[in-house]
N, C-alpha and C positions, 0 to 999 in steps of 0.2 A: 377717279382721282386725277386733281389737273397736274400737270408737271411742275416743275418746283417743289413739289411736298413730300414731306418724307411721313410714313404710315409705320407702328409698331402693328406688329403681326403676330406672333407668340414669342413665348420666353419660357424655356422649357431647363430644369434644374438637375442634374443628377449626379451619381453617383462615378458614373463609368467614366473611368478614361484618368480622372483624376490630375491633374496637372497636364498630362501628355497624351493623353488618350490611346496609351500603349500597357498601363497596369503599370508601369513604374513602383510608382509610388503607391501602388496599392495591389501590392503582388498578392496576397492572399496570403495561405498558410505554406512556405515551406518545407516538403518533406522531412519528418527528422529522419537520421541516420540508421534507423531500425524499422521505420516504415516503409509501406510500397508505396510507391511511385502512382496517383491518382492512374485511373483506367481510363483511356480515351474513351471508354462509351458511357463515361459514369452520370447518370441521370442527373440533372439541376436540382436544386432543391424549387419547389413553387416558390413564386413571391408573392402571393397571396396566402400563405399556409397561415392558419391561424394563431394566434400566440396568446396565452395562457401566463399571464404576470408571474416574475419567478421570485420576486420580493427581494430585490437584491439588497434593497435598505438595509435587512437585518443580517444579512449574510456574514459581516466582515467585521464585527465587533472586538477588541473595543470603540473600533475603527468605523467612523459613517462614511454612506459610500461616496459624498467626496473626497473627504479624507484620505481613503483608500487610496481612491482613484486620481490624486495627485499626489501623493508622499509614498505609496507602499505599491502599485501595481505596476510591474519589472524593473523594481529596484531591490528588494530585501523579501524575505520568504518571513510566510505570517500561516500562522496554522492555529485554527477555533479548538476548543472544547467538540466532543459530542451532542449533539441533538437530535433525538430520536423525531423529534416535533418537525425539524426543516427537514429529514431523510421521509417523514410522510409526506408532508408538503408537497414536498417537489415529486416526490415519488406517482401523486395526485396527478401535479404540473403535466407530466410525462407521461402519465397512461400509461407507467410503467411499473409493475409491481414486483416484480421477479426477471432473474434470467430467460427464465421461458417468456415472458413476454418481450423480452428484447428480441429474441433469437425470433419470435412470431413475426415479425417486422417485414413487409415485403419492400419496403421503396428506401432502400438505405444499403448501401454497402457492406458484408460481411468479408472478414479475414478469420484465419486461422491464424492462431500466434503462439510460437513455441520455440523452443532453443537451437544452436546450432552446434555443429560438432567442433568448431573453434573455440566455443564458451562463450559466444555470444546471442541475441535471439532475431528472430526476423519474422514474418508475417507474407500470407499468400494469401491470393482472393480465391472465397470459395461461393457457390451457389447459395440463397438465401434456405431455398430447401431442405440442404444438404448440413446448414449451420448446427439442429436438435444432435445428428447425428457424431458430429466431431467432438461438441461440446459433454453428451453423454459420455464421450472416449477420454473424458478427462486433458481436452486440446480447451484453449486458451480462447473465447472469441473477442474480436473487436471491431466493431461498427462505428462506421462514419459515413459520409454523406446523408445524412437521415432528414428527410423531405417535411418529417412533422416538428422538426426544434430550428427551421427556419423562424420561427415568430422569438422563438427564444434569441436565436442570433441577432437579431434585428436590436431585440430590448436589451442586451446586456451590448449592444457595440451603441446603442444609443445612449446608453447611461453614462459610459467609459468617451463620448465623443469621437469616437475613432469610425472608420470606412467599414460596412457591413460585411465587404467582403476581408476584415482582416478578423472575422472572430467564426470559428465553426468548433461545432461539438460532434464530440466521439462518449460512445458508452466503450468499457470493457466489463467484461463476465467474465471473473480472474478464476481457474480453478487451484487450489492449492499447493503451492508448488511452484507456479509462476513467477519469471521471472523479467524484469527490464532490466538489463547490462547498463553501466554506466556511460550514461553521454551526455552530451549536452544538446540545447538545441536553439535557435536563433527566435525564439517565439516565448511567449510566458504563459504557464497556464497557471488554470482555476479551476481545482477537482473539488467532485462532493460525495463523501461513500455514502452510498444508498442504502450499500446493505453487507454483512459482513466483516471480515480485518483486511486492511492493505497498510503495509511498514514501507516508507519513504525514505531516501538519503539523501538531505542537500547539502551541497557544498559551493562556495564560493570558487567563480573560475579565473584564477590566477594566470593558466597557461591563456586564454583567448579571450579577452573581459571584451565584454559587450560583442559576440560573433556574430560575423553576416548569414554565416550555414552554420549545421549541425556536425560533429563529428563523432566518433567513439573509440574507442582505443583498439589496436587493432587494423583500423583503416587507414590509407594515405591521408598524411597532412597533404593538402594539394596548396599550390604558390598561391593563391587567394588569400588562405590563411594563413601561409606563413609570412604574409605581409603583417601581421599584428603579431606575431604568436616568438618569443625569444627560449623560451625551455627545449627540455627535454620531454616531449608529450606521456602523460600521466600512463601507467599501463594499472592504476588502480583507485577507489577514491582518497582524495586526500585527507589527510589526519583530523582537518576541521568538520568535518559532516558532521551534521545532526543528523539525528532521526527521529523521525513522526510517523507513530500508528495512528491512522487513521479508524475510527468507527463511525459506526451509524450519524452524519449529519455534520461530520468533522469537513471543514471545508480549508485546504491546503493550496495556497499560491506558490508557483516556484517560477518566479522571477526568469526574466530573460537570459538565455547564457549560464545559466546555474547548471553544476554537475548533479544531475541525479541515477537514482536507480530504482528498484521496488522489489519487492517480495510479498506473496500472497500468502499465509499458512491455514486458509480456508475456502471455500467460496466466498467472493467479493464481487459485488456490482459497484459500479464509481461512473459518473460523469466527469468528462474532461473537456472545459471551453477553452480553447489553443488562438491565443491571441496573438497577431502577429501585426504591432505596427511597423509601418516604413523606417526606415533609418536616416537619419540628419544627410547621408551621403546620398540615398535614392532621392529623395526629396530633391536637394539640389543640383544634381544627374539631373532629373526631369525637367527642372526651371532653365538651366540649361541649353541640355536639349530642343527646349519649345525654343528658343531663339537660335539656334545655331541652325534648326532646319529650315527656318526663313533667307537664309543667304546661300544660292549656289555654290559656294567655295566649300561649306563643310555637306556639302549634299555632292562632290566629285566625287569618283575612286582616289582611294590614297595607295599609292604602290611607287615600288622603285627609291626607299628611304635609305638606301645607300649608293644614289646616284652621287655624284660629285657637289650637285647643287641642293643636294637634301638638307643639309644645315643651314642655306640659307631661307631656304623655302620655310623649315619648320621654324625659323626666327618670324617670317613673316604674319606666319599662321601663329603663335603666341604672343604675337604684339595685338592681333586682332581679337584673339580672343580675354587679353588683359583687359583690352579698351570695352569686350561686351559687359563683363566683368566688373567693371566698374559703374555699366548706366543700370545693371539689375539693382530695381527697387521691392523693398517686401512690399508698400503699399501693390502692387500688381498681382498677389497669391494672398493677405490678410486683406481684403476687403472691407474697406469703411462704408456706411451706409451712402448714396448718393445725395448730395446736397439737394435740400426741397427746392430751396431758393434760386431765380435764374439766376446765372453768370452775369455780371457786368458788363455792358457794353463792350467789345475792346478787347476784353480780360482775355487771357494766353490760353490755350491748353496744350498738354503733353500727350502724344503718345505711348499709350501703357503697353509692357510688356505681357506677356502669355495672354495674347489675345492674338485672334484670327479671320481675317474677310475673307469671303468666297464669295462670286458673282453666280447665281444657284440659276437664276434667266433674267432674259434681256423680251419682254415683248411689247414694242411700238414703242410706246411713251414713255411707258415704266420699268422697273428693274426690281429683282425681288435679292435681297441681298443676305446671307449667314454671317453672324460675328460669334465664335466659337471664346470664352473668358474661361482661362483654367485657374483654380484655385486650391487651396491645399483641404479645403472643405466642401467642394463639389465643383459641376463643370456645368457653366452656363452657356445655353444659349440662343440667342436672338437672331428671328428673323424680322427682316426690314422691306417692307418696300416703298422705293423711291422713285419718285421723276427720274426720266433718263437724265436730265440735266445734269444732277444731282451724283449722277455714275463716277463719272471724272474726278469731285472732291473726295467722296469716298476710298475709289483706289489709291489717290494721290495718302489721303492719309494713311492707309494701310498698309504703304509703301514704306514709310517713313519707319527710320532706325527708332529703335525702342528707346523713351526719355530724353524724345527732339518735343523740344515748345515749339508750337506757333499761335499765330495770330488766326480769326476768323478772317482777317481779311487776305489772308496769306492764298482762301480756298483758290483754287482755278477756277474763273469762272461762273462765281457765286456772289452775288449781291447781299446786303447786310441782312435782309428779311430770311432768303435763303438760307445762310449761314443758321441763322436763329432757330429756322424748323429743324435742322439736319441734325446739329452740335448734343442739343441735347439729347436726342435717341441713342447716336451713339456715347454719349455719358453714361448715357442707362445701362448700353450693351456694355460696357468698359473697357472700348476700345480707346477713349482718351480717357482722361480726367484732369480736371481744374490744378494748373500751374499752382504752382505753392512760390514763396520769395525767392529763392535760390535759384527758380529752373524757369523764372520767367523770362521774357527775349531780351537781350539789353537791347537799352534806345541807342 
């Protein structure tokens, strides 16, 4: 490759990182309040595990599932009729025909789940071996991490357009008697009884509407939540609850933030897919974030804020961060296709926010370069390699404050042709993009 040129190398697309490449924005499932706390050694699920179509089409009737999936899923609780037909179905889906086939299960996660002496319930991990034995004793099981409804996760977070890592499935084996205490939790789900009765209570949450965690009554309001929360916290459910028995094929959503509860008064098998997306505040936390850690001022320690001159310092620091504030553009996280067409001689470009160069090597001539593009539906990124020449315009623009226009002739050091190999790659990477009227250079 002779110098001057700039070479596309790969462009690789995923899922991780998410705007920030910290899980931000794509934290997974939040524990609720009556859960254990994942196990540091808890096996991955495969990403290759195979997946067995779960027909979600027909699931949500009278509701198709976009319909659903834009008007009713974590906004309002929607609960079907029985169907013996989709509790086989899926029952098929699953390889699962019985609690003893659940409890069979070596690559998933096993809890014991039973009441506490408060009047509340909680759950402890026990050995997958040991699961026949508890659940004989009339104890409660509930499995999660489970390696083989990876392909299921995959299709029902693909349907719903949300991050893979914000949908995971739990079975429980309810024995009769069983109990879930009233809480709430930050996430919505989607159960299906398999087999058996399970009696459900929803209620609309008045005290913490739309929560970022889960709570229960009983537990500390911790200052998180009582930034949203004005009441007196509930110590029962509220007078509005409904309640839904569920049978055989009956598929119940219960919205994000909804107070519920349950009661088994048989053996009960149920799937629950615990959907958790980001919230409008994580999202823009992360966007954020990607720009503020670009500028050594909010990459200092912050200490000593009740120094003499701490008021004016923090005036300094929210004039600058008003000013970042104002150049964030969504074009830089919703992504528009890339113009086929070249640029115009001349024509301006911007530098795009949540994007990122790194110099990856330098050998002889050429340079091999990373441009990391966060977006709120995956994390792109491109490598580059270019002329050494070529080094200097690249840093120079990956330097530049987010939604600064300039000209190609602005580059250091780069001649028109130059300009013309370079520009476009990184158009591609979406480290600039093509000035609009507003943001071009005045003459």
């Amino acid at each position: 490759m002779t110098s001057h040129k700039a070479e596309l190398l790969a462009v690789e697309t995923s899922e991780a990182g998410r705007l920030n490449g910290k899980g931000v924005v794509s934290p997974g499932r939040a524990p609720a309040p009556r859960e254990p706390a994942p196990r540091p050694d808890a096996r991955p699920a495969p990403a290759a595990a195979p997946s067995t179509r779960l027909g979600l089409e027909d699931w949500f009737g009278p509701h198709g599932l976009d319909d659903f999936a834009d008007n009713v899923l974590g906004h309002r609780p929607l609960c079907t009729g029985p169907r013996p037909d989709l509790a086989a179905r899926l029952a098929d889906a699953f390889g699962l025909h019985s609690a003893e086939d659940v409890l069979a299960l070596r690559d998933a996660e096993m809890y014991a789940w039973f009441p506490t002496l408060d009047g509340g319930t909680t759950s402890a991990p026990i050995a997958g071996r040991t699961a026949p034995q508890f659940y004989a004793g009339g104890t409660t099981i509930y499995v999660r991490n489970i390696a083989a409804f990876a392909g299921h996760e995959r299709e029902m977070a693909a349907a719903f357009d949300i991050p893979r890592s914000s949908v995971h499935a739990q079975l429980y084996c309810n024995r009769p008697g069983a109990v879930t205490t009233m809480h709430f939790d930050p996430s919505s789900v989607i159960t299906v009884q398999l087999s058996g009765r399970k009696t459900w209570r929803l209620a609309p949450n008045h005290f913490a509407p739309s929560p970022l965690d889960g709570w229960a009554p009983g537990k500390p309001v911790h200052p998180g939540l009582r930034a949203y929360t004005r009441d007196v916290p509930p110590a029962e459910m509220p007078a509005d609850a409904v309640t839904y028995e569920l049978e055989p094929g009956a598929v119940l959503h219960v919205p994000h933030g909804y107070w519920h509860e349950t009661i088994s008064d048989q053996n009960s098998l149920s799937v629950h897919f615990i959907i958790h997306t980001p919230a409008r505040i994580q999202a823009m936390l992360a966007v954020l974030r990607n720009e503020l850690m670009r500028d050594e001022r909010w990459r200092r320690p912050a200490r000593r804020f009740d120094a003499p001159d701490s008021a004016e310092r923090l005036a300094g620091d929210y004039a600058a961060l008003r000013d970042l504030v104002s150049r964030l553009d969504p074009r830089d996280v919703v992504r528009a296709p890339v113009p086929a067409s070249p640029a115009e001689d001349g024509a301006p470009f911007v530098r795009c926010g949540q994007a990122a160069l790194g110099v990856d090597e330098i050998d002889g001539p050429a340079a091999q370069v990373t441009i990391t593009a966060y977006g709120f539906g995956d994390t792109e990124t491109t490598s580059l390699k270019v002329g050494a020449e070529l080094l200097p315009a690249c840093r120079w623009i990956g330097d530049l404050p987010i939604g600064t226009a300039f000209a190609p002739s602005d580059l250091p050091g780069l001649s028109t042709p130059d300009a013309r190999s370079l520009l476009p790659l990184l158009e591609r990477a979406r480290l600039i993009r093509r000035a609009a009227g507003h943001e071009a250079i005045e003459a």
